[in-house]
C-alpha positions as CSV (number, residue, x, y, z in Angstrom):
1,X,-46.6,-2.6,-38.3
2,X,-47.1,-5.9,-36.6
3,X,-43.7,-6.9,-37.0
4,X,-42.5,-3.6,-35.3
5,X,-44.1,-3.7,-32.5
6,X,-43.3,-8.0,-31.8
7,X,-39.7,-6.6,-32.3
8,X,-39.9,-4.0,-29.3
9,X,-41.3,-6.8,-27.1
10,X,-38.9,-9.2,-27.5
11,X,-36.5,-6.1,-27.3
12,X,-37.9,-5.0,-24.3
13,X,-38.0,-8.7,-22.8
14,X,-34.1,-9.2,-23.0
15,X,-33.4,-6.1,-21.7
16,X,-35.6,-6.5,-18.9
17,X,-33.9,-9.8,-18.5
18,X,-30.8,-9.0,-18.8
19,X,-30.6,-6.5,-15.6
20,X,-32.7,-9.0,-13.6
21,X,-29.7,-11.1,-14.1
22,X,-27.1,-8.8,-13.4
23,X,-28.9,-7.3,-10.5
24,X,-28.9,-11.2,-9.3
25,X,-25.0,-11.9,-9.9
26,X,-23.9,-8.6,-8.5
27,X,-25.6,-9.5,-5.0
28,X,-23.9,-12.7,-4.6
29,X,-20.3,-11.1,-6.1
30,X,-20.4,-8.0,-3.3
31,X,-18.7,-9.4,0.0
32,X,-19.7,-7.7,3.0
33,X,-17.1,-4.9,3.4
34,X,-18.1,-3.2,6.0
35,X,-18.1,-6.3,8.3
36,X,-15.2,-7.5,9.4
37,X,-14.3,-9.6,13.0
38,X,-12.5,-8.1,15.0
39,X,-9.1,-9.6,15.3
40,X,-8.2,-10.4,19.1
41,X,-5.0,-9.0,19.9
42,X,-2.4,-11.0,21.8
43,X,1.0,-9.9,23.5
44,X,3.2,-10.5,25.8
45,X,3.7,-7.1,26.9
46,X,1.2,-4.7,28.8
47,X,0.2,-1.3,26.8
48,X,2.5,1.8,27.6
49,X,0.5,4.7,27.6
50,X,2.5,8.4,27.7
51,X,1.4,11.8,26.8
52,X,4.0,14.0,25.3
53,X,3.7,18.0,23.9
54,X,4.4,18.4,20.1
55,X,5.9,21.4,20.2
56,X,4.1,24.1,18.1
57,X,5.8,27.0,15.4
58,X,7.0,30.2,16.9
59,X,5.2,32.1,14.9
60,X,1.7,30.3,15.4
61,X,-0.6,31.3,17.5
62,X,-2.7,28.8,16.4
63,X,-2.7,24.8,15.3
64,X,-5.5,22.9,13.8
65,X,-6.8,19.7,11.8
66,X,-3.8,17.7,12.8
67,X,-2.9,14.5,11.3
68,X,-0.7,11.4,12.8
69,X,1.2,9.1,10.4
70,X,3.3,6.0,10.9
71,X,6.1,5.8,9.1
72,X,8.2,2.9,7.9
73,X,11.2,3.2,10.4
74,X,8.6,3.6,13.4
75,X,9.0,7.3,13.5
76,X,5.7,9.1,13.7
77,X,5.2,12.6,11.8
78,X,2.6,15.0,13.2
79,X,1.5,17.4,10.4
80,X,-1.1,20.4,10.8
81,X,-2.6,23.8,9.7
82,X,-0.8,26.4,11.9
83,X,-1.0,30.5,11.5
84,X,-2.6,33.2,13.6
85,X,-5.7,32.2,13.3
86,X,-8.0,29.8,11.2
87,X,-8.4,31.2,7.5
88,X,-6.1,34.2,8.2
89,X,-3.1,35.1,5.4
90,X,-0.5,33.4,6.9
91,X,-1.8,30.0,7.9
92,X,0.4,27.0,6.9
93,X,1.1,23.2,7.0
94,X,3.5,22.5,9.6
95,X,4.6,19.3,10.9
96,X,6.8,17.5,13.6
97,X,9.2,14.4,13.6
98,X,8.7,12.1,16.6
99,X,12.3,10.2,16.9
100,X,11.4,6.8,18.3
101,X,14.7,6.1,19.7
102,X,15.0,9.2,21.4
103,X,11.3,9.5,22.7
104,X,11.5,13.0,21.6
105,X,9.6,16.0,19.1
106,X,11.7,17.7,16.9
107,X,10.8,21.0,16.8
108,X,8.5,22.2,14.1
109,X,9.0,22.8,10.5
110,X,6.7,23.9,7.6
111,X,6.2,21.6,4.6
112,X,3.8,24.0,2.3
113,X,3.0,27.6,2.5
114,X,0.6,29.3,0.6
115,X,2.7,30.9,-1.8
116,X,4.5,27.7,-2.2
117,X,1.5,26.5,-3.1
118,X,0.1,29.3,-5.6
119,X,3.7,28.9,-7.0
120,X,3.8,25.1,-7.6
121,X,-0.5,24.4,-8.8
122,X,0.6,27.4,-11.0
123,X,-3.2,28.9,-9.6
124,X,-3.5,32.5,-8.3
């Protein structure tokens, strides 16, 4: 019985060891992520500020939850819930083109319905 019970100590030991040590080499492996200098910004040009109108669907009555994303040929694309109302039957995701060249909207144009949707994740 003696043997046992020196076993689970030394047992117990390492594996109280053990996660002392990783405990210790995970603190100094984790960089600070969240904590990063801000970079100082330097150009030759002032800021140009404008305020443009995406232009909304027909159809909607109302737009929500929008999203703005750069693209790689510095066009921007404007993408958003749109439909009568929020939650109702006929809500969509819409979206806009902003030309870069032109300084110009395109007009809107859906991306996903909810019967594209139903049809495609093969779900209800």
């Amino acid at each position: 019985m003696e043997p046992s019970r020196n076993r689970l100590k030394h047992a117990a030991f390492f594996v109280g060891l053990f996660i002392v040590l990783f405990l210790i080499a995970m603190k100094r492996q984790t960089p600070p992520y969240a904590f990063t200098h801000n970079q100082t910004l330097v150009t030759q040009n002032p800021p140009y500020f404008t305020q443009l109108t995406i232009p909304k669907p027909n159809d909607a009555l109302s737009v929500h939850a929008s999203s703005l994303i750069s693209l790689p040929n510095d066009n921007l694309l404007s993408a958003y819930f749109s439909g009568t109302k929020e939650g109702a039957r006929d809500v969509k995701i819409s979206a806009n083109l902003f030309d870069s060249k032109t300084n110009r909207w395109s007009e809107a144009f859906t991306i996903l319905t909810k019967e594209e949707l139903s049809h495609h994740s093969h779900e209800y």
